[in-house]
C-alpha positions in Angstrom: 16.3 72.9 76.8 16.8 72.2 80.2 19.6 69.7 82.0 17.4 67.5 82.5 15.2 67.0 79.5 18.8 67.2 77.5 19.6 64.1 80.2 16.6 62.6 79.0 17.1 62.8 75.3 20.5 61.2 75.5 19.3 58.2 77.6 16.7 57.4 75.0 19.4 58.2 72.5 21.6 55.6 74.4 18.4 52.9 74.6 17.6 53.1 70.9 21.6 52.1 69.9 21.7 49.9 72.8 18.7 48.2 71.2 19.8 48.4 67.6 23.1 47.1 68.9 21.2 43.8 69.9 19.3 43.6 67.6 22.3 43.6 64.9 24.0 41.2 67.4 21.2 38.8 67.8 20.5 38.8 63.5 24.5 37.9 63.1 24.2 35.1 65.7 21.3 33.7 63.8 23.2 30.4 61.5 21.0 28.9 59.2 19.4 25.4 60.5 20.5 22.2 59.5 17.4 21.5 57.7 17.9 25.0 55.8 21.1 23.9 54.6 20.0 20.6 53.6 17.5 22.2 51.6 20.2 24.6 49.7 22.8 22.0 49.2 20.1 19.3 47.7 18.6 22.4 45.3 22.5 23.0 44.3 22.7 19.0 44.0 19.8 19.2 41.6 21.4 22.1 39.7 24.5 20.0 39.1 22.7 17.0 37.9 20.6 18.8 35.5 24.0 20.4 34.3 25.3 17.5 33.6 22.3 15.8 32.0 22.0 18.6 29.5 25.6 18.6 28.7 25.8 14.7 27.9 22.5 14.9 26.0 24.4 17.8 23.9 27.3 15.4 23.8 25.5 12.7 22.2 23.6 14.9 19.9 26.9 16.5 18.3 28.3 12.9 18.5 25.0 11.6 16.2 25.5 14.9 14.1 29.4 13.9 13.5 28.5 10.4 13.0 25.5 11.3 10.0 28.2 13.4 8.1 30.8 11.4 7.9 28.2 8.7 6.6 27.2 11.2 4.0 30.7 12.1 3.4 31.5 8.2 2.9 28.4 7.5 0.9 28.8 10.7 -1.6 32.5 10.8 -1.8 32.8 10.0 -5.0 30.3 12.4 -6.3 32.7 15.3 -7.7 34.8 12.8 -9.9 32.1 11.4 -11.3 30.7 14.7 -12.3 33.9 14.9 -14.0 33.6 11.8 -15.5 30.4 12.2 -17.4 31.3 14.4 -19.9 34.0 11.7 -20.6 31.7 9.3 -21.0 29.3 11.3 -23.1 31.9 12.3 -25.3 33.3 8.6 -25.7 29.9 7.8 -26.8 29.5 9.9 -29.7 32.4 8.8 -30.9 31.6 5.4 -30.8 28.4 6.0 -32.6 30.0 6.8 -35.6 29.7 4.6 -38.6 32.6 3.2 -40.8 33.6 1.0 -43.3 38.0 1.7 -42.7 38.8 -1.9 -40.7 41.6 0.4 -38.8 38.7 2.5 -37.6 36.9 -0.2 -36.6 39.6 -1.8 -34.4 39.8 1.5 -32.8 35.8 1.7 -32.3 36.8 -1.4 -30.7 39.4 -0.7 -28.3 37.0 2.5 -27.2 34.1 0.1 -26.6 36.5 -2.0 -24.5 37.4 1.1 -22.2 33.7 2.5 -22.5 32.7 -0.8 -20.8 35.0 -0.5 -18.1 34.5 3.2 -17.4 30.6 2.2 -16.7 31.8 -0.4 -14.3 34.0 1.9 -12.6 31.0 4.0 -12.4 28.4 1.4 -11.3 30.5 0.0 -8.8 30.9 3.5 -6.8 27.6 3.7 -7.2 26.5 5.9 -10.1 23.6 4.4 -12.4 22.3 6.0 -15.8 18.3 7.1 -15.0 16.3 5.3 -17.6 13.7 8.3 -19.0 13.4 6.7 -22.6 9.2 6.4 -23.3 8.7 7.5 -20.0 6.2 10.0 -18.2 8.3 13.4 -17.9 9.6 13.9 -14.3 11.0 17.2 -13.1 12.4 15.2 -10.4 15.2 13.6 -12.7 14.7 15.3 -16.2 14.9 18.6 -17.3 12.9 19.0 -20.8 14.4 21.1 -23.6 12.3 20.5 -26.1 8.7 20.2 -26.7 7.6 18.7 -29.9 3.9 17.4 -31.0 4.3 14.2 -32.1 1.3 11.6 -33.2 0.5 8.5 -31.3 1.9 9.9 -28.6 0.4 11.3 -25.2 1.3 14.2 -23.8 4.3 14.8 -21.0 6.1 11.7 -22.5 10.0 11.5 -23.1 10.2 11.1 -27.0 13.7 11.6 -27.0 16.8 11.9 -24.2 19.5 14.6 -25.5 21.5 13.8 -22.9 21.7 11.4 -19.9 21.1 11.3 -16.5 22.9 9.5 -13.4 22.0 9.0 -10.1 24.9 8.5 -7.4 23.0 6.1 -4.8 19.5 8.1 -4.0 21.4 11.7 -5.3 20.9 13.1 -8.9 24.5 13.8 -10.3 22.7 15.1 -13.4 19.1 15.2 -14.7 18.2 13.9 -17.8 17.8 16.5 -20.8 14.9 15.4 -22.8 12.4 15.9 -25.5 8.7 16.4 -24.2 6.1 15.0 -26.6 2.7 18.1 -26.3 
């Protein structure tokens, strides 16, 4: 190459960083307008508020969540002593089905009645009531059947006879019924 076409080169050299250098200059100057940052800050604005609307809406949903268990805890609370209490019960009632002539005997039969009758109020006030499945259609719902046994005069799927009592604390089974299932 010759002096002067290597002169050349370097002056279009020099013009093409002289033009990228303004052109870099001229892209830094360049601030955002006003309406441009308007627009940003409101969509940042709008972020926020949804933020904060989805964060009280998750508020008030754990706050209705909290709210429905401790009403079931109050309501049921005394569900696990009176499953305890049942076999009590059952038990007291055997006993108080046995027949006797001894008048000592009998005085105790009557002291047990006495504290049968306030064990069932104890349980009815908190709640707990016997299921009545005597002559009735067979439910799964609130019996279990142990037995089936043909028996004449009677339809089929009826209770002929409860083994052992059911209870109901409020609208929950504490216990299904065990029952005898006519054929």
């Amino acid at each position: 190459m010759s002096k002067e076409e290597n002169k050349e080169v370097k002056e279009e050299a020099k013009e093409e960083v002289k033009e990228e250098v303004v052109e870099e200059a001229t892209e830094e100057k360049k601030e955002p307008s006003s309406d441009e940052i308007i627009e940003g800050l409101k969509a940042e604005l709008d972020k926020a508020k949804n933020d904060v609307a989805r964060a009280y809406a998750d508020t008030e949903n754990m706050k209705k969540r909290l709210q429905k268990d401790a009403d079931a805890t109050r309501k049921y609370r005394f569900q696990q002593p009176a499953t305890e209490i049942l076999p009590i019960l059952d038990s007291m009632e055997m006993a108080l089905k046995v027949q006797t002539e001894d008048e000592t005997i009998k005085n105790y039969v009557k002291g047990f009645e006495m504290i049968h009758k306030q064990l069932k109020g104890v349980l009815e006030k908190e709640g707990v009531q016997e299921i009545d499945v005597a002559d009735k259609p067979f439910d799964h719902n609130t019996m279990q059947a142990l037995m089936q046994e043909k028996k004449e005069g009677v339809e089929s799927g009826m209770v002929i006879e409860v083994l052992q009592k059911g209870y109901m604390l409020k609208d929950r089974i504490l216990r299904p019924a065990l029952v005898k299932v006519s054929e």
